[in-house]
N, C-alpha and C positions, 0 to 999 in steps of 0.2 A: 251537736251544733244545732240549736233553737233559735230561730227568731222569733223575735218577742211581736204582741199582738199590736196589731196596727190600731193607734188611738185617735177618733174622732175629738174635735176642740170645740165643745158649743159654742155657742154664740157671742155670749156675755165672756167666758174664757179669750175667745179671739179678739174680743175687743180690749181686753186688758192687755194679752201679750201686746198685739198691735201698739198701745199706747209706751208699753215697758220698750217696746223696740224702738220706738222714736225718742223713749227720751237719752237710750244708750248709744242711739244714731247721734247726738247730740255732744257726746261726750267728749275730749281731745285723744286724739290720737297718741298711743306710745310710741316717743321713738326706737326705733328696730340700732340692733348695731348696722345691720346690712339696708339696702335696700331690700324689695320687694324682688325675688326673681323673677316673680310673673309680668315684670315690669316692660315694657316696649323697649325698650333701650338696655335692658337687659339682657331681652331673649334675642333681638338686632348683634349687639354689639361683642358678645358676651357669650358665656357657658352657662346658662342658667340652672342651679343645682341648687338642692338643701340636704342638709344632713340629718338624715330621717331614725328616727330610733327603731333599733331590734324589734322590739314587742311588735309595731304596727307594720313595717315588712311583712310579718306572716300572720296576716288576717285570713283568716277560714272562713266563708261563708258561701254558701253555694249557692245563697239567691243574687250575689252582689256582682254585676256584670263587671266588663271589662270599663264600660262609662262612668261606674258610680265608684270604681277603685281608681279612676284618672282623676275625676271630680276630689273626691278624699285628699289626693298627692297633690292636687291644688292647692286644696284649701289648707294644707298643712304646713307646705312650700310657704305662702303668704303670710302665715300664722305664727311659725315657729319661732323668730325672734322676738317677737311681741310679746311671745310667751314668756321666754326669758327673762325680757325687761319687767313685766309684771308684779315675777317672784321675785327680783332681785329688789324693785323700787316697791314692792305691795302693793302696789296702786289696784291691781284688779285679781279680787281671789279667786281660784280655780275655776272655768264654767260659767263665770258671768260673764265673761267680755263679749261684745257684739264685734264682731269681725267683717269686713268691709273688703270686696276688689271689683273692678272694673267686670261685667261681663266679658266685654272682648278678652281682658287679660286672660279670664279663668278658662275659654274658649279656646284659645293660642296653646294655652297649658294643656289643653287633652287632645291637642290636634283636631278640632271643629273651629278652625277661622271660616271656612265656607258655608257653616248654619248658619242663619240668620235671626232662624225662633230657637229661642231658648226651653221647649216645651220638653225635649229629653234630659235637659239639664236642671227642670223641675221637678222631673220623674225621679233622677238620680239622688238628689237634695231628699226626696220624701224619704225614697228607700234608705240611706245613709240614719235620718231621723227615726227610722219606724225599725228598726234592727237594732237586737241583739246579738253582736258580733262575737265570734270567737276567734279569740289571737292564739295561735297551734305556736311555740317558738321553740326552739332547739336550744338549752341551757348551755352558754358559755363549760366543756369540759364534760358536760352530758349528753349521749346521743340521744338520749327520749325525750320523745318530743311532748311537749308540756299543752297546759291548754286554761285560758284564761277567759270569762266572758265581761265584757262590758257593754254599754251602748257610746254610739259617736259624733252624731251632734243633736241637739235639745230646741234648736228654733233654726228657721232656713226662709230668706226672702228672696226669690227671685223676680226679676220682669221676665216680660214677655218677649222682649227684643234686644235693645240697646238698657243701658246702665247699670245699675250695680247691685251685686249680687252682697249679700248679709247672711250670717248664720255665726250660730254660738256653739261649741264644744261641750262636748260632758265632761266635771269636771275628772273623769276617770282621766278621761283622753290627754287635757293640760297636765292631769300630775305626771303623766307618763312622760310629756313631752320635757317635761323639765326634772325629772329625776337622774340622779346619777345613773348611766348604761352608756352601750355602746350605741352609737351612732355613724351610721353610714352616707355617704356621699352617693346620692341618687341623681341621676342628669334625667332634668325635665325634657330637653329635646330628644331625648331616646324613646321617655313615655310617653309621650304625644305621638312618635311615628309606630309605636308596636300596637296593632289592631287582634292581635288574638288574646285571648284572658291567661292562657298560657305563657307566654312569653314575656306578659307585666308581672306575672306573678313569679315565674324562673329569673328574670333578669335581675332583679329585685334582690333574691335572693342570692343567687350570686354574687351582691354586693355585699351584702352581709356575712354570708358561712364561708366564702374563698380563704383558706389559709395563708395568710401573707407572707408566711415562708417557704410553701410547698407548694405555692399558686396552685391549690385542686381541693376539690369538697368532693367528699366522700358520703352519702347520704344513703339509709335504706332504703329499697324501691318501694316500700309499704309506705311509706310514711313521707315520699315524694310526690307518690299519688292524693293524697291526703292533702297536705300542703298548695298541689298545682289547681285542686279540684275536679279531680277526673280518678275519683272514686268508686264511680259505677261499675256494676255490673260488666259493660257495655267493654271495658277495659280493662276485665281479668286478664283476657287473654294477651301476652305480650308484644305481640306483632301487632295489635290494633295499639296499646299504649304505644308503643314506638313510633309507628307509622302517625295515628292523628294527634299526638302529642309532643311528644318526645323533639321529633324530627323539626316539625312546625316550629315549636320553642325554638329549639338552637337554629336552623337556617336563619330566622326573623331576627336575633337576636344580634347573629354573626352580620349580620347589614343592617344593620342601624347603629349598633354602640362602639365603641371605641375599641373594644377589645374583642377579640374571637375567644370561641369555647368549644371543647369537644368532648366526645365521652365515652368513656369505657364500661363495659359491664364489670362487675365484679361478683365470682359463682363459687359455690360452697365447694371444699372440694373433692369430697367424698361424693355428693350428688348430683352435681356441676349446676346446681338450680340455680337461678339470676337472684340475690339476695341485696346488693346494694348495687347503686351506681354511682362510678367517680366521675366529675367533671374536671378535666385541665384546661386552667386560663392558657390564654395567649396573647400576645398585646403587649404596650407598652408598659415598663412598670407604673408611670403617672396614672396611669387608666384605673387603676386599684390601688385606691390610698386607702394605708392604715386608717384602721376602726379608731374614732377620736369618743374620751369620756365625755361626756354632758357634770354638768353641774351635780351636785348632792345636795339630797333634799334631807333635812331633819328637823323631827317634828314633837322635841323635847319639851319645849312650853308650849304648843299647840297654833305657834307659828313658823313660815316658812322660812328656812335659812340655808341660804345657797353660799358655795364656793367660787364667785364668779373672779375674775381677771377684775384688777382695777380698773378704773375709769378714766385714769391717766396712764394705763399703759402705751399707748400711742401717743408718744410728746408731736406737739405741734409749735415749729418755729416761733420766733417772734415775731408782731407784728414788722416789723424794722427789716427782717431778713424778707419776710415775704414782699415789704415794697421794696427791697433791692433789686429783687427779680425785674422790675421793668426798666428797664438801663438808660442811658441817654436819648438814642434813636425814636426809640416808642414813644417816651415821653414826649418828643420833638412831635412825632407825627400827630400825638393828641393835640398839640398845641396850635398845630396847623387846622386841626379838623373843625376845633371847637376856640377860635381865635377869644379868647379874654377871660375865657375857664380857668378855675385853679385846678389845675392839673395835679398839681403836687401835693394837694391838700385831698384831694379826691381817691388819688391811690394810697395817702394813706389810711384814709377813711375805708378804703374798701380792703388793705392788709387788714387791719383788725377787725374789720367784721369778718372774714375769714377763718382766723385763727379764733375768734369769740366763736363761732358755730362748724367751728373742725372741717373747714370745707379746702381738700387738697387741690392745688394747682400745680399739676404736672405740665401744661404750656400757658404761663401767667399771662401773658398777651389775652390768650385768646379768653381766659377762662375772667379778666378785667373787662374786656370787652363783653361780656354780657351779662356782667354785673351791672354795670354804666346802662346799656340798653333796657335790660326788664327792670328795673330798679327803678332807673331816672326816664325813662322811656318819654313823657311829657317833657323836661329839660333837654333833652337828647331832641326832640323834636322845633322844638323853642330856639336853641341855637344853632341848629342848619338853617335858621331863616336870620339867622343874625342877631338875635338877643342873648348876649351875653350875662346880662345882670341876675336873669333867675338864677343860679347857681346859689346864689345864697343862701335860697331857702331848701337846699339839699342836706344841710348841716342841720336843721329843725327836724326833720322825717327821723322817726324810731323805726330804723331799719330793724329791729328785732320782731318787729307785729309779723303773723304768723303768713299773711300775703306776698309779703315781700320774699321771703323763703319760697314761694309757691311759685309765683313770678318767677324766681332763679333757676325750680327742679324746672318750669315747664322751657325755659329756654335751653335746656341742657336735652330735650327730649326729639326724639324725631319729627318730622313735618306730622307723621302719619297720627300719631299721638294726639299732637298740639290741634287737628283737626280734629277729635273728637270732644276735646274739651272746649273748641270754640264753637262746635254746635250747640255743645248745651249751654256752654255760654246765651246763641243765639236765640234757642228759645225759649229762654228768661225773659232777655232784650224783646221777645214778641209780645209777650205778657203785660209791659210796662209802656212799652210805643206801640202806635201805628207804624204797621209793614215802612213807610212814605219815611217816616221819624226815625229809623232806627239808626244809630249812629256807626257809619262804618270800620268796622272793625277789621283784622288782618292776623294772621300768622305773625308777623315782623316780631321781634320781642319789643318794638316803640311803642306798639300800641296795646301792651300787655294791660298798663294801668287803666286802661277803656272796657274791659270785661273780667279779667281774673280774679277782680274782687267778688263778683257775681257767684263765683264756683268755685272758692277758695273752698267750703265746708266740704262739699261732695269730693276733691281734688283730696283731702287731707285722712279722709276716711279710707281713701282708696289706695295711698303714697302717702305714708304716714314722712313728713319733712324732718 
C-alpha cells in the first residue's frame, strides 16, 4: 500500500484547469433518479443513505484519516446517481464530469456543521487527489482478501467558508461506480456521528460481509487488522488490538446505528490461538438490507452499455386523475382567495406540468399550493390586492424553463436552506444596487420570482432538478 507522489500544477497548468473547470461549471446538470442525500430536506426529514459499492467500502490506506474517508462518502453519496445517468444517457464519459454540492451540505455529511472554515476539508480534498489508494476486498465466495490500486479524484475546488465545493473522479472510480457488483446501503447519519477511523471503517464493513442468512461475518484476525488499519507493530499483541480497537469500534458503532453487533473469537483447536473473529448482527432485520446488483457495464464495441430499468417503469397518472385530487371544497376556497381566477384552468395547468416532470403529490392541496405560490409568486401577489385580469398571462410562461423547477425544489425545502440561497441571492443584489436600492426580498415562495432567477446556475449544480 503506496501512495503515490504529491504533484505540484505550475502555473500555466493551473490556469488552464482553472478555465476547464469553469467551462464544466457551466455545463447542465444530470438528472439523478434520486435526489441528492446530502440534501437539507433530506438529512431533516429523511434517512439519508447511498448504496455504495463493495470495492470502495474497503479502501486500505494508512495515510487516509477518519475526515478524508467521510469527505469520499460524501462525495460519492452526491455523485452516485449522476453517475448512473451518465453511462445510461452518454452524456459524460468516465472522469470528466465536474461534480458540484453545497459546502454546508458536504459538512452535515461528515458531522462538521459547527466549522465554519472549510481549511481541513481542503486538506482532505488534497489528500483524496494526491493518493494512490488501495481497495483490500474480500471476493464474493473467497476469504482472501484481494487488493486493487487506483487514484480517486483528479481536480478538487474548495472555498474557504460558505459555497460550493467541486471535484472530478478518476475515471477508475466512475467505472467502478457503475459496473455490475454488489452494492451496499450505507446510512450517512451514522457516518457523520462515528469519530474513530475504526468504527467508519468496521461499520462499513459490516454492511457489506454480514451474511444475510446467518446475520454474522466471520473474518481472519490478520486480515481485520489490515482492512481496520491497525496494522502496527503497536497491535500484535491482542489485548491492545482489543482493548484500543476492537472494543472502541463495536461500543461506537452499538450507539449510533440501527443495529447492535457483537463478537466472538474464534481459536484453532489444537492450539487454541485466536485465528479469526466472528461478528453477530443484532437488530432489526430492515437495519440490514440485502446486497442489491448495480448495473453491467460491457465494453464490446468500445462503448458503454448498461442494464438499467426502463424510464417508464414508474407510471405516472394522468393529468385528469391528478386534477381530480383537488375536489369541490378546495377548489371553492381558491375561488374565494383569488376572486375572478380561473381556478379550473390553473389546476389543470398545474396536473400536467406534474405528470410532464414526474413530480408526485401525496397531499395535492398542499403540494398545488406551492406550485401557484413559487411559480405565479408575482400573479399570487397581483391578486391579493385585487387584480384579477393578470392571470392571463400565466398561460404565456414556458413553465418548463429550468427556474421555475428551481422556484418549486426551493419551496419544497426548509426555512434553514431557503436562507442560504437567499444570501447569495443577496450578494448578487449588492453587486447590482446600492445597499438604499436593493429590492426586498423574503423567504415567502411570492417573492421567489425577485431573486431565484439570480442563483438558479449555482442552485442547479448543487440540486441537480
Amino acid at each position: 500500500m503506496e501512495r503515490g507522489t504529491k504533484r505540484v500544477t505550475p502555473a500555466a497548468d493551473a490556469e488552464d484547469t482553472s478555465a476547464e473547470l469553469r467551462v464544466q461549471q457551466a455545463a447542465p446538470a444530470v438528472n439523478g433518479p434520486r435526489r441528492s442525500p446530502l440534501a437539507v430536506s433530506n438529512w431533516m426529514h429523511g434517512d439519508p443513505s447511498f448504496l455504495k459499492v463493495r470495492e470502495l467500502i474497503e479502501v486500505l490506506d494508512p495515510d487516509l484519516s477518519v475526515v478524508d474517508r467521510k469527505l469520499l462518502d460524501a462525495m460519492l453519496a452526491h455523485a452516485s446517481d449522476t453517475v448512473l445517468s451518465d453511462a445510461a444517457t452518454g452524456e459524460a464519459a468516465p472522469g470528466t464530469r465536474v461534480y458540484s454540492a453545497l459546502a454546508t451540505d458536504v459538512k452535515r455529511a461528515m458531522g462538521w456543521e459547527s466549522h465554519k472554515s472549510n481549511s481541513r476539508i481542503l486538506a482532505a480534498a488534497k489528500n483524496l487527489q494526491s493518493s494512490v489508494i488501495t481497495i483490500g476486498y474480500f471476493a464474493p465466495g473467497d476469504n482472501t482478501l484481494r487488493h486493487r490500486n487506483i487514484s480517486l479524484i483528479t481536480l478538487s475546488e474548495v472555498p474557504e467558508s460558505h459555497g460550493v465545493i467541486y471535484w472530478r473522479f478518476s475515471p477508475e472510480v466512475e467505472k467502478l461506480l457503475s459496473m455490475k457488483g454488489e452494492r451496499f446501503l450505507v446510512q450517512l447519519k451514522v457516518l457523520a456521528k462515528l469519530t474513530s477511523g475504526y468504527s467508519h471503517r468496521l461499520y462499513q464493513l459490516l454492511c457489506a460481509n454480514t451474511d444475510r442468512e446467518t446475520l454474522s461475518w466471520t473474518v481472519p484476525a490478520g486480515d481485520l487488522r489490515q482492512v481496520l488499519n491497525a496494522a502496527a507493530e503497536s497491535y500484535d499483541k491482542w489485548a491492545a488490538f482489543e482493548r484500543r480497537v476492537l472494543k472502541v469500534a463495536v461500543d461506537e458503532i452499538n450507539e449510533h446505528a440501527a443495529f447492535n453487533i457483537r463478537y466472538e473469537l474464534v481459536l484453532q483447536e489444537r492450539t487454541k490461538k485466536r485465528t479469526h473473529i466472528r461478528f453477530i448482527f443484532e437488530g432489526p432485520a430492515s437495519a440490514l438490507p440485502p446486497a442489491e446488483t448495480g448495473p453491467l457495464l460491457e465494453e464490446p464495441t468500445g462503448q458503454l452499455v448498461f442494464d438499467l430499468p426502463g424510464a417508464t417503469e414508474t407510471s405516472m397518472p394522468p393529468p385528469s386523475a391528478f386534477a381530480g385530487k383537488l375536489g369541490i371544497r378546495v377548489r371553492s376556497r381558491y375561488r374565494e382567495e383569488f376572486p375572478g381566477a380561473p381556478i379550473d384552468d390553473l389546476i389543470d395547468l398545474w396536473a400536467t406540468w406534474c405528470v410532464r416532470h414526474r413530480i408526485k403529490a401525496e397531499r395535492p392541496p398542499r403540494v398545488f399550493e406551492r406550485w401557484l405560490n413559487s411559480l405565479f409568486g408575482d400573479l399570487v401577489l397581483e391578486a391579493r390586492e385585487g387584480d384579477a385580469s393578470v392571470w392571463s398571462t400565466a398561460f404565456s410562461r414556458d413553465l418548463d424553463q429550468p427556474v421555475y423547477r428551481v422556484m418549486f425544489a426551493l419551496g419544497g425545502m426548509v426555512a434553514r436552506q431557503r436562507q442560504l440561497w437567499l444570501a447569495l441571492a443577496r450578494s448578487k443584489y449588492a453587486d447590482k444596487y446600492p445597499r438604499t436600492a436593493m429590492p426586498a426580498v423574503s423567504l415567502d415562495c411570492v417573492d421567489f420570482h425577485l431573486w431565484v432567477p439570480l442563483i438558479k446556475d449555482e442552485f442547479m449544480k448543487a440540486n441537480p432538478v
